[in-house]
N, C-alpha and C positions, 0 to 999 in steps of 0.2 A: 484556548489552549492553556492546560496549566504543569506547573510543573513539580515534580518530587524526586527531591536530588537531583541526580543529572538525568534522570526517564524524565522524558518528555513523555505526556500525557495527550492525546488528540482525544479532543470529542466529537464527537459528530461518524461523520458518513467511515466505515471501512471497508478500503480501496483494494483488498485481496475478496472478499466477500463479492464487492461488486463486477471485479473482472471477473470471477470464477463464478459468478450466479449462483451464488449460496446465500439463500435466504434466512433468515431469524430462525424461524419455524420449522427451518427441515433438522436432519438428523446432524449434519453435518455444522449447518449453523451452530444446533444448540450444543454440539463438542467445542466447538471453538470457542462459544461462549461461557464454558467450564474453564478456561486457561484466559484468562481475560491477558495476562502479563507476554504471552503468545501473541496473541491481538496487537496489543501495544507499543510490541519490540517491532515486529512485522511492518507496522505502520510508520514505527518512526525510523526504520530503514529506507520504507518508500519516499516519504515526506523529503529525509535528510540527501538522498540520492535524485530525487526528481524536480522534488518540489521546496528546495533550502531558502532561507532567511537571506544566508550568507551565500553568494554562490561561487565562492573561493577560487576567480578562475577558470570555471567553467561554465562556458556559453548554454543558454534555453538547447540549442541546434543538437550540442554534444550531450546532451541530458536525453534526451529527444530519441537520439541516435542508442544510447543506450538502452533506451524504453521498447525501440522498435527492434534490438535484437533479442532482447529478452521475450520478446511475445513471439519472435519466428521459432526461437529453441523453445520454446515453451507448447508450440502451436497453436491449431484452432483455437481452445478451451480461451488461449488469453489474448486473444483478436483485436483490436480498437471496438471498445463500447461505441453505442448506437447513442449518443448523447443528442 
């Protein structure tokens, strides 16, 4: 992880991609992979809301709880991955 100004920068795996099964390859991939700053932001909303450094107060359980409403309003499409 690096950073530039206050964007944080993740490398590695993107975690809207993988819940929503959008591959590199497809059509939709390679749109998203035209807006990288898209990507980025996206990611480091997940990261700073699920997955923080800091957890200011808020319990794994309450993070958790918010993960799993966000995929009932969201539906099937954003299900718990098959890890």
């Amino acid at each position: 992880m690096a950073t530039s100004d206050s964007t944080t920068i993740f490398a590695g795996e993107d975690v809207i991609n993988r819940l929503a099964g959008i591959t590199a390859d497809s059509r939709l991939g390679q749109l998203r992979a035209q807006r990288p700053e898209i990507v980025r932001y996206a990611e480091g909303s997940y990261r700073a809301l699920l997955e923080p450094a800091d957890l200011a107060g808020v319990s794994r359980i309450e993070r958790e709880l918010i993960q799993l409403c966000f995929r009932r309003y969201m539906g099937p499409a954003f299900a718990a991955p098959a890890d």
